[in-house]
N, C-alpha and C positions, 0 to 999 in steps of 0.2 A: 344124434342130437348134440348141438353145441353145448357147452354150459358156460355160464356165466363166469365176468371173471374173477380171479381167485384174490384175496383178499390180501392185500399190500400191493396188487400188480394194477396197474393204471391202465383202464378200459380202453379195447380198441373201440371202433368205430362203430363197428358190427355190434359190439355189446354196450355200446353208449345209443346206440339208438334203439337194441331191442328192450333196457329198462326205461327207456319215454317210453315205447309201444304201452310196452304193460303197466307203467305206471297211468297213460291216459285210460284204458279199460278201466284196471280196480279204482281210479276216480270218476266210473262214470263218464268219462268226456268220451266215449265210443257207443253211441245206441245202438241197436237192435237193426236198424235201417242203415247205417253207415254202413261205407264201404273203405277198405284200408289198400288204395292201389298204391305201386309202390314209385310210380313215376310223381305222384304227385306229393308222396310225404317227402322223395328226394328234393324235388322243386323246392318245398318247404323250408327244407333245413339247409337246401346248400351244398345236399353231397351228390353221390353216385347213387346209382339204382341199386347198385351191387349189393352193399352192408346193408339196406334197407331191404332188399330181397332175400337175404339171410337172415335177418331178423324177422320179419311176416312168417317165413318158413320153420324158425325156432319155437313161434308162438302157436303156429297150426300143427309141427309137431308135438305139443304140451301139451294138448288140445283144447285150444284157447280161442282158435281163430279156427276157419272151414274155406277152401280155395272157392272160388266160384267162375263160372264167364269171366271178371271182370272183377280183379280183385279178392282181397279177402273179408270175409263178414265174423260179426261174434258166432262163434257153436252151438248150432241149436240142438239143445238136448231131446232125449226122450225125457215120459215121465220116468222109466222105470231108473235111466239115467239121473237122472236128478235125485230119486229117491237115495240111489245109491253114495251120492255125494252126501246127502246131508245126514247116511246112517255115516259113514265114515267123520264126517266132523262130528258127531254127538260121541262118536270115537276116542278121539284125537283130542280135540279142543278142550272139554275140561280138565284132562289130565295135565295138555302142556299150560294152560291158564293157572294151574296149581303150580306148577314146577317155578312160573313167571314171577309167584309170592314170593321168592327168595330174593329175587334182586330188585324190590319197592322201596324207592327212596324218593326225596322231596320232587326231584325231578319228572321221576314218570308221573307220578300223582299231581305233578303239576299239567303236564301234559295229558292227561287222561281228562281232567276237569277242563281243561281251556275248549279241546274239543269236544267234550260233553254240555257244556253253555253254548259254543257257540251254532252245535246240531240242533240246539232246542228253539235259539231264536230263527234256525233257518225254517224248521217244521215251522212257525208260529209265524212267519209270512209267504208261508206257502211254495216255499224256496225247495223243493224236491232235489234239486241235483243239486247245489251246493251242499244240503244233506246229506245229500249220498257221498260225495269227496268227505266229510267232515267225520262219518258213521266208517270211514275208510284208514280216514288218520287217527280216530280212535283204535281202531283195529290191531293197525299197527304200532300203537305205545305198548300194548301189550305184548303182541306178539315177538317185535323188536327187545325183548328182555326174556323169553324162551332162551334158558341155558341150552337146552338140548337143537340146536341150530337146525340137523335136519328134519327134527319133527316141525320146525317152525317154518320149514321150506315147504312142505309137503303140506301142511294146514295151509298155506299162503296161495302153493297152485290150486289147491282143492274151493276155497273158497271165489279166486278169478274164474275158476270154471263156472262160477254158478249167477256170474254176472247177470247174464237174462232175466232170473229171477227176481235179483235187486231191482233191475230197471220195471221189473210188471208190479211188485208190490211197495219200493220206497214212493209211488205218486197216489198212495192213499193214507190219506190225516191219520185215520187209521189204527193202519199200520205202524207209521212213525211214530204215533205215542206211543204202542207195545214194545218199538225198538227202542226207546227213548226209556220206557222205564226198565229194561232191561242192562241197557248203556249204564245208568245210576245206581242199579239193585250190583252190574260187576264194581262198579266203581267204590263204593261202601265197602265190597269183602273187601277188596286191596287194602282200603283204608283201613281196615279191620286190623288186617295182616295175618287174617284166618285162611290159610291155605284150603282147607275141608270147603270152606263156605262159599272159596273163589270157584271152586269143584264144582259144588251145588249150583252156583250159580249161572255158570256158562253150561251145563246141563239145559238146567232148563231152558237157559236164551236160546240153543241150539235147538230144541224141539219148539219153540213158540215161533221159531225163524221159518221150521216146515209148514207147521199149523198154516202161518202166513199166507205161504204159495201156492198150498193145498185150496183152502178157501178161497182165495183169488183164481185160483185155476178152474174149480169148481163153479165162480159167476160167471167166467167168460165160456165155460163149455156145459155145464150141466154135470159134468160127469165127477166124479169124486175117488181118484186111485189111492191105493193104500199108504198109510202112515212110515217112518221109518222108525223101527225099531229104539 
């Protein structure tokens, strides 16, 4: 697998297009139905098939993407896969959200709030995917201040794997106010500057996140698999 590149070196081609890739997935701008060929994202942008064929390929080996006939689609998980993802962020995520309380100043808290307003006027006209881009740049204020960098890399793919999800439960009102007071219940510890309570709090956001999928999985099939630990 490739990896991205290293920090003071100036992206090639290959890796200036596989962070648009992933950055249109974790905002949303890639449904469930999309298809990512790679003649047509070159058309797009103006380049070779090549570095776009490496990049598609970077992403389905992260396992982000899944090849098909015709192109590449978002990963459709199992449940037992899913489960798996979101026992690992109840993991992960409040530990590295506490570690994040160390470097809170006027700026991220600026940026925590700008996107936390402006997710709520998106739920409040029915705006689902701008939502979802906006519950994404929230995301990343925090995560963007993880001292510990690779835990912050490994929450980051863990959570784009779980895109599907986003897309089946952010298009219920819902849903959105629980994510919505979760958004403002992390946004308080910060403000706090209680690292324990950042703890507590992304805790729970991370299990009321499964709740979510669980329940919506459980309208559109009947059936109801287990909780993640």
């Amino acid at each position: 697998m490739q990896s991205p590149a290293k920090p003071g070196k100036k992206p090639n081609l290959r890796e200036r297009v596989y962070q648009m890739l992933r950055e249109r997935i974790q905002m949303g701008l890639v449904g469930s139905s999309d298809r990512l060929v790679d003649h047509d994202i070159a058309r797009e942008l103006h380049v070779s098939r090549m570095p776009v064929r490496e990049a598609l390929m970077q992403l389905k080996n992260e396992g982000m993407l899944e090849g098909t006939a015709r192109g590449f689609i978002l990963r459709r998980h199992s449940l037992q896969q899913i489960n798996d993802i979101f026992e690992i962020r109840i993991l992960l995520e409040p530990h590295a959200a506490a570690l994040a309380t160390a470097n809170v100043g006027p700026a991220f808290l600026a940026r925590m709030k700008s996107a936390l307003d402006a997710a709520q006027e998106a739920s409040d006209r029915g705006d689902w995917e701008t939502f979802m881009r906006l519950n994404a740049d929230y995301r990343a204020a925090w995560i963007d201040n993880v001292p510990n960098r690779a835990m912050a890399d490994a929450i980051s793919r863990f959570i784009d794997h779980a895109q599907t999800v986003r897309l089946m439960t952010m298009q219920d009102e819902t849903v959105r106010g629980i994510i919505l007071d979760g958004m403002r219940g992390l946004y308080e510890a910060y403000l706090s500057g209680n690292a324990d309570l950042v703890r507590e709090r992304m805790t729970s956001h991370c299990r009321t996140a499964a709740v979510c999928y669980y329940q919506c999985y459980q309208r559109l099939s009947g059936g109801m698999p287990p909780l993640a630990h």
